[in-house]
N, C-alpha and C positions, 0 to 999 in steps of 0.2 A: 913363801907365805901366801895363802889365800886370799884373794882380792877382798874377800868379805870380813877377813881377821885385819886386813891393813889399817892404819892410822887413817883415818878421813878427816879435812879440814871440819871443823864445827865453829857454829856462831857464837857472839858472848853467853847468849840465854842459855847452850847449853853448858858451855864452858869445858872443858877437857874431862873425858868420862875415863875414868880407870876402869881395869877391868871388873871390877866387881857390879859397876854400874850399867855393864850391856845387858842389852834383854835379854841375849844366848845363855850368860853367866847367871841372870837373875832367875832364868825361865830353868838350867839345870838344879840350880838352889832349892827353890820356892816355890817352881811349879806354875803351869801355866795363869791359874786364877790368883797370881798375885801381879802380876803383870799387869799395864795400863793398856786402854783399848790402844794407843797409839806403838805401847811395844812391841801387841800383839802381832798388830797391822804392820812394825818393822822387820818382825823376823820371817813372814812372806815375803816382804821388798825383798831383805836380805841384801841389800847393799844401796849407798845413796850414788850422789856425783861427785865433783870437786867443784869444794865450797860449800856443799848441802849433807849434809848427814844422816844416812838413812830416819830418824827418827824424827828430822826436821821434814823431811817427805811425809813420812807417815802423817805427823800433825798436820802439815798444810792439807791433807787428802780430806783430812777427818774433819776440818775445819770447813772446809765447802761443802764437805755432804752435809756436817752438823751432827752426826754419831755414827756406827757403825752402821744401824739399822737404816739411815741413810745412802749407802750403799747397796743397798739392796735393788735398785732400780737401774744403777750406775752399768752403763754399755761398755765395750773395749776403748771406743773413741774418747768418753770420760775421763778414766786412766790415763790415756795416753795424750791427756793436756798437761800433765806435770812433766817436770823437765826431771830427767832418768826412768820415764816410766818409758820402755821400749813396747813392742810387738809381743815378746815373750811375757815380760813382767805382765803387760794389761792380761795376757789372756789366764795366765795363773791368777790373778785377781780376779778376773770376772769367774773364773771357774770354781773358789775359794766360795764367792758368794753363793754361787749356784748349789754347795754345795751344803751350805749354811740354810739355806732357803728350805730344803729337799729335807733335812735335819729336822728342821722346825715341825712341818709340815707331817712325818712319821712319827713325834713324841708327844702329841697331842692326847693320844691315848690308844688301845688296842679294842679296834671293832667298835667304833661310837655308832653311835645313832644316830639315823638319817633321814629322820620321817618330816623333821621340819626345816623351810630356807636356811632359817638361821644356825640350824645345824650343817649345814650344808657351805655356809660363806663364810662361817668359823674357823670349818677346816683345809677351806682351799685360800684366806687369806695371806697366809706366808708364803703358797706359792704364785698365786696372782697378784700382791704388794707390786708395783713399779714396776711389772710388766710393760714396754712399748709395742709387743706385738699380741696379738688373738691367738692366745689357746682356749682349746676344748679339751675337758675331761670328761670320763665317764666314769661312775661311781657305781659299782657291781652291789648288789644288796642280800641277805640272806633275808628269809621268811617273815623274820621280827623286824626287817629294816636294820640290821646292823650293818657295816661294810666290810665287802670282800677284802675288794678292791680297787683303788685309784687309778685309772691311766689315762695319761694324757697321751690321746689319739690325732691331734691336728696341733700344728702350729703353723698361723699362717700371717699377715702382712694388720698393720696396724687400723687397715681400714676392715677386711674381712678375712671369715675364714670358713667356710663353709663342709659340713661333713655329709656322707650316705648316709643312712640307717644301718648298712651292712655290719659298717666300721664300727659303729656304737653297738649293734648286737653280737658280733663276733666274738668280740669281748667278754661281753656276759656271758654267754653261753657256752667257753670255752670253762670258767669258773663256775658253771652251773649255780647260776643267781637268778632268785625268784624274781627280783625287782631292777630297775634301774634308775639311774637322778644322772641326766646330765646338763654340765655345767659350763659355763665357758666365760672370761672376762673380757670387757671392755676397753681399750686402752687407754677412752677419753678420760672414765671417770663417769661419763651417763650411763648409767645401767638400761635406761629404758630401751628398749625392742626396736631392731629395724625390722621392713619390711621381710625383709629375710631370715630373722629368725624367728619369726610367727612364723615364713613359709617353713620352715625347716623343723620346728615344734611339730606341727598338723605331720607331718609326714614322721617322725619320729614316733608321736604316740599311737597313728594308725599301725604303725610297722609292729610295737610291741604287740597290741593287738592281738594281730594275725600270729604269729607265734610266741602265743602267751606267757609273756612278761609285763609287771606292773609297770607302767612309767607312771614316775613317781613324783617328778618335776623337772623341766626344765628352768634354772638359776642364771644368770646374768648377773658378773658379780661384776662390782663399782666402785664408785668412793663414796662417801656418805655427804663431803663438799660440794659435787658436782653432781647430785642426784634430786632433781626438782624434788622428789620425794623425802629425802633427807635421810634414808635412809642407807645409801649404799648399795643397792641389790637389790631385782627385780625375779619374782616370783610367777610362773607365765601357771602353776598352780593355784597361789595367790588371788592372781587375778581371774582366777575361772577359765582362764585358756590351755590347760591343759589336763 
């Protein structure tokens, strides 16, 4: 018998699950969207400890983040505070998310519009949500400002992350895109500008410039709590700086 089909100890609250009552059994019946986020999140675990029941795992996870969508920020080392959650299990969890996020992120819609910030921090907030480290994107644009394409060119350490121009136009111009919008988040939550990325804007938009491509904005995306502005997102367009 499979470790994962064995009998597991369970507590009173769940009380002894026949089979009709496993997520495996309820998810072949009824399908994944009848399932609760906690069965969902079991049939990843796919197995608990002794004494703990996969599905009592699952709840306790779901219980400290406070929803799935909670999760979303959650490292390897998070995971790997619950007792059965090993090395492999966090990393198929975090990977799970990543993968949720990346999801999100591509059904927003096909070739939006990208002329304004808020078009711009719309569609990169499911993949900048509860990031702890600095990425940069760059955002390829057609003639009308529609998007090519998204790619994330840098990921670098929670304090900085600094890119070429190279790196940012190569991109575009391998996609033969009129325009470009790059982006990047904050880890803190303050969107506002360091000295470095005003340095790093002025050399971006001279570069487009010189071989003519629109820059279209540079976006510093935030939280809207930790934004003296209260907004979330810093616009260096916006603000006349670019």
């Amino acid at each position: 018998m499979h470790a994962d089909d064995s009998p597991s100890p369970v507590s009173e609250k769940f009380g002894a699950m026949c089979v009709h009552e496993r997520p495996q059994e309820r998810l072949e019946t009824y399908g994944a969207a009848y399932l609760r986020d906690s069965e969902l999140l079991a049939m990843v675990l796919r197995s608990g400890t002794a004494g703990c029941h996969v599905l009592q795992v699952a709840e306790l996870i779901l219980r400290e983040a406070g929803s799935l969508a909670g999760l979303v920020g959650w490292n390897l080392e998070d995971f790997r505070r619950f007792r059965g959650i090993g090395r492999v299990k966090a990393l198929q969890l975090v990977t799970v998310v990543e993968l949720a996020r990346r999801i999100q992120s591509e059904s927003i819609g096909k070739a939006p519009l990208m002329r304004e910030p808020a078009d711009i921090v719309r569609y990169l907030d499911p993949l900048a949500r509860g990031l702890t480290v600095e990425k940069i994107w760059v955002l390829s644009l057609n003639t009308r400002g529609r998007l090519i394409r998204c790619t994330e060119i840098s990921s670098g350490t929670a304090t900085a992350s600094l890119v070429h121009p190279r790196e940012v136009y190569r991109e575009a111009l391998r996609v033969s895109a009129a325009g470009v919008a790059v982006a990047h988040n904050h880890p803190s939550g303050d969107p506002q500008p360091s000295s470095a990325d005003i340095c790093v804007t002025k050399q971006l938009k001279e570069s487009a410039r010189i071989i003519g491509l629109e820059f279209v904005d540079h976006v510093i995306v935030g939280r809207p709590e930790t934004d003296p502005a209260g907004r979330g997102w810093f616009s260096f367009r916006g603000a006349g700086m670019a």
